[in-house]
C-alpha positions as CSV (number, residue, x, y, z in Angstrom):
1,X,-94.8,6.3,-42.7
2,X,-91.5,8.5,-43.4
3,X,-90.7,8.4,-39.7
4,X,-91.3,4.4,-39.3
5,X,-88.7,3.7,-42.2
6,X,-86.2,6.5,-40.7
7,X,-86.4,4.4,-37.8
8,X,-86.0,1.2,-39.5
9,X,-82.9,2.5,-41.2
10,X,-81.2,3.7,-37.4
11,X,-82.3,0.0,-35.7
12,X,-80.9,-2.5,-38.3
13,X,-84.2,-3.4,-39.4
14,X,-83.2,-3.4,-43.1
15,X,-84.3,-4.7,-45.7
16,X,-88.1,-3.9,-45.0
17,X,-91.4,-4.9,-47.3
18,X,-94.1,-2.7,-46.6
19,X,-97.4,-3.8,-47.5
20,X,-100.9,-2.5,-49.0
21,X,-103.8,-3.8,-50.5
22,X,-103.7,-1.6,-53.5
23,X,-101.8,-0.7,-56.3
24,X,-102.8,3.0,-55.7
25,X,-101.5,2.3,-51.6
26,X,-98.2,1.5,-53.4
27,X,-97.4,4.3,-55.7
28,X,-98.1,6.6,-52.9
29,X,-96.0,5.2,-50.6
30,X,-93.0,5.3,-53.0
31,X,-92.9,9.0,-52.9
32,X,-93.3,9.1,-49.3
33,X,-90.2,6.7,-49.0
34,X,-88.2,8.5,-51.5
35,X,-88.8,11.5,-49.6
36,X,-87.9,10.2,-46.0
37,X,-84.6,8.3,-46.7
38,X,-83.3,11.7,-48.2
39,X,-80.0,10.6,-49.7
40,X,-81.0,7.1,-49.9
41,X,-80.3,3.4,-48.6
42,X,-77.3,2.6,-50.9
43,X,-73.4,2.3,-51.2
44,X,-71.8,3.7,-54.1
45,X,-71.1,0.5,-55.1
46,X,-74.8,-0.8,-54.5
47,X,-75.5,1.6,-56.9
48,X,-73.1,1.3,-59.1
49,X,-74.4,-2.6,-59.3
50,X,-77.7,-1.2,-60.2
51,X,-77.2,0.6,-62.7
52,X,-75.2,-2.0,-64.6
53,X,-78.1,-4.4,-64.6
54,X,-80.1,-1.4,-66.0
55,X,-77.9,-1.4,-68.9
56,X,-78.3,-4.8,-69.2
57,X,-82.6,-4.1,-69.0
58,X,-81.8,-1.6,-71.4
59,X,-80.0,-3.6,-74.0
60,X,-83.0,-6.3,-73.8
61,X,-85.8,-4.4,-73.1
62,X,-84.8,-0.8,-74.4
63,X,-88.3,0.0,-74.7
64,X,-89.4,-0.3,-70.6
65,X,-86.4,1.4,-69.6
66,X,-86.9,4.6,-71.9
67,X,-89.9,4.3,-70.2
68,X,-89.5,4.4,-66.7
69,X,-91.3,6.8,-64.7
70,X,-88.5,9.2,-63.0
71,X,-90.0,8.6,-59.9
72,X,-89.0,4.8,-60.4
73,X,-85.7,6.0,-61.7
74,X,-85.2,7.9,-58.3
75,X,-86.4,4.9,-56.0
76,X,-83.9,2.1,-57.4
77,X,-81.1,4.3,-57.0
78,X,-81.9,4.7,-53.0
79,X,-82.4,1.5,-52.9
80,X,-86.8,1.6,-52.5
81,X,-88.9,0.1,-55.2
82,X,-92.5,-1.0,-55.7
83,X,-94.0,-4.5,-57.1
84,X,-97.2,-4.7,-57.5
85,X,-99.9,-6.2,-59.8
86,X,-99.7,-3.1,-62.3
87,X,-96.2,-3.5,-63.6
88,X,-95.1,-5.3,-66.9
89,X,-94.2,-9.4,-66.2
90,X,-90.2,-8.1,-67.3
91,X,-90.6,-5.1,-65.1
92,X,-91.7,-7.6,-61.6
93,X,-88.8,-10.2,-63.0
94,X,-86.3,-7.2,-62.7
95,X,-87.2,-6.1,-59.2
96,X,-87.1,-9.6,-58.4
97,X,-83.9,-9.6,-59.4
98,X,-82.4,-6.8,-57.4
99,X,-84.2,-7.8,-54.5
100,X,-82.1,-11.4,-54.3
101,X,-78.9,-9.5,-54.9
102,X,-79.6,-7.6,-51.5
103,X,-79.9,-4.3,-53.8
104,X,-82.9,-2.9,-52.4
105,X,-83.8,-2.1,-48.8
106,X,-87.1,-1.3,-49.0
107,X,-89.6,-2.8,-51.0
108,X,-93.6,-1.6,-51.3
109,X,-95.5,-4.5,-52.7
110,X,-99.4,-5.3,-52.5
111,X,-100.3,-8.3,-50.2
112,X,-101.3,-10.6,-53.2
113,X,-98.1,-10.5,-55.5
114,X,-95.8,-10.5,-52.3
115,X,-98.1,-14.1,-50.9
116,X,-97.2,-15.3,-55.0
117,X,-93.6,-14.5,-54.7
118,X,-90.4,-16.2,-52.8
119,X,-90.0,-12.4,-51.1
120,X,-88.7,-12.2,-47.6
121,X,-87.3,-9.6,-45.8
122,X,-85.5,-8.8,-42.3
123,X,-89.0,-6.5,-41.3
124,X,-92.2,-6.2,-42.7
125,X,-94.2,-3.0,-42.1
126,X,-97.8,-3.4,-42.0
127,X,-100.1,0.2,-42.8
128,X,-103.3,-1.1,-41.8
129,X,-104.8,-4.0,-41.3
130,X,-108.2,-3.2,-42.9
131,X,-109.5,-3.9,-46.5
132,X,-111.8,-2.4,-48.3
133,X,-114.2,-4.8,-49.9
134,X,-117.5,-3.5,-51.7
135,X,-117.2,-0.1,-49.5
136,X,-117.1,-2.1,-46.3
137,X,-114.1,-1.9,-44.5
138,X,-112.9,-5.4,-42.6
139,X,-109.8,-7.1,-41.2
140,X,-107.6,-8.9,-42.9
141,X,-108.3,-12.6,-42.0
142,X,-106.1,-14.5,-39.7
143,X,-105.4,-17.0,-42.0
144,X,-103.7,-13.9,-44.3
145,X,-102.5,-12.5,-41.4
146,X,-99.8,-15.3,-40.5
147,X,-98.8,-15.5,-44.5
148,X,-98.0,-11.7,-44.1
149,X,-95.9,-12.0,-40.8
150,X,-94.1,-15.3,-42.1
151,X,-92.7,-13.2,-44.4
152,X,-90.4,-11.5,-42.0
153,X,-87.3,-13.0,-40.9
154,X,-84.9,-14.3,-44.1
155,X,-83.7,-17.7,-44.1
156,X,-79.9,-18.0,-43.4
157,X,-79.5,-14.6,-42.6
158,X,-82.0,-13.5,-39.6
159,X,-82.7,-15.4,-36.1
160,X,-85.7,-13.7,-36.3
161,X,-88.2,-11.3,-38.0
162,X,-89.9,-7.8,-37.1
163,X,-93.3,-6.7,-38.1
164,X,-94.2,-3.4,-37.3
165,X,-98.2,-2.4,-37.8
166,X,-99.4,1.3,-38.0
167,X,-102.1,2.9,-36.0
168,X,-105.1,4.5,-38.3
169,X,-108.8,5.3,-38.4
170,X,-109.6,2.1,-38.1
171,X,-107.5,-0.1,-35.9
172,X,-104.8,0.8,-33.3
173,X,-103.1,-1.2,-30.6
174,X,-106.4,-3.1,-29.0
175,X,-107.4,-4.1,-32.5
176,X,-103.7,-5.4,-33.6
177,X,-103.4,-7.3,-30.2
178,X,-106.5,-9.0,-30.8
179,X,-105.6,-10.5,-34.4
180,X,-101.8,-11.9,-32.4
181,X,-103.9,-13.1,-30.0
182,X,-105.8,-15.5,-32.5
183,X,-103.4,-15.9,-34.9
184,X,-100.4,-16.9,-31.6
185,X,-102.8,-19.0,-29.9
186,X,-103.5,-21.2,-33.6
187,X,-99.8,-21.7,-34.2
188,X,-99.6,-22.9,-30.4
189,X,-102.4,-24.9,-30.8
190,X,-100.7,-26.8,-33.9
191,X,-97.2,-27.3,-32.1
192,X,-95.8,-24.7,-34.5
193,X,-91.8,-24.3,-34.1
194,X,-92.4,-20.5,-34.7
195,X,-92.1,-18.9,-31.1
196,X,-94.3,-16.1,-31.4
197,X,-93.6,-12.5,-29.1
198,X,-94.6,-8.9,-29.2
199,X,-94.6,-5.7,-27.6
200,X,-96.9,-2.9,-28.1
């Protein structure tokens, strides 16, 4: 994935989500993002912001911020963070927080809190499409699908939105093709005002 969000960062396609189905697909991917934007995402001034709403955290929540995992630490201050189900209520509301002041650029989130949350963002980056449920592997349904890709595009800011899926063990091209191909032809069907297009 480091190369997809290098590329990301050189096209314009900032701010990205990129999205798992596990808390565990999360945490791994932070690192991997630390480790590809090298310097990081952010201004001095973006980060400067940043770290004043951390002293803000820390005045009312002293306790989480003493706390923080340095890894964490690291990611806000190039401008990548994770929200996922295993994070403290205060700890979500925070990121939430950044993420509507345009102070992160790349966010890792797992596919159920980012369907519960008003999160958008210019590009969404798609791993796999493939769950594992009781050690069978299966694709996502179409119906999850179009909730995942709605997410890209911001309102008032974008014309449109970029998802970008990742070939692995399980599904590739023919496979992703497939699932636009059902999901495209059920917003036609329902006289969406969505234009759907892709390129593989």
């Amino acid at each position: 994935m480091c190369h997809v969000l290098t590329a990301a960062d050189v096209n314009g396609m900032l701010p990205v989500i990129v999205v798992f189905f596990n808390v565990e697909g999360c945490s791994n991917a932070l690192h991997d993002a630390i480790a590809a934007v090298g310097k990081g995402l952010l201004s001095q001034a973006e980060i400067h912001k940043i770290e004043m709403f951390l002293a803000e955290l820390h005045q009312s929540h002293s306790d989480i911020v003493n706390h923080l995992d340095a890894v964490d630490l690291e990611g806000l201050h190039k401008g990548i963070a994770t929200y996922h189900e295993g994070q403290l209520p205060v700890w979500q509301e925070f990121i939430l927080k950044l993420e509507r002041e345009d102070l992160l650029k790349v966010i890792i989130v797992t596919e159920r809190c980012l369907l519960h949350t008003e999160m958008f963002a210019h590009s969404i980056i798609i791993p796999t499409i493939n769950r594992v449920i009781r050690n069978e592997v299966s694709s996502i349904p179409c119906g999850r699908f179009m909730e995942l890709v709605g997410c890209a595009g911001r309102r008032s800011y974008d014309t449109e939105g970029t998802v970008v899926f990742l070939k692995n063990l399980y599904s590739g091209p023919h496979e992703i093709a497939d699932l636009c191909l059902i999901t495209t032809s059920g917003l036609i069907h329902n006289s969406s005002h969505h234009t759907p297009w892709w390129s593989i």
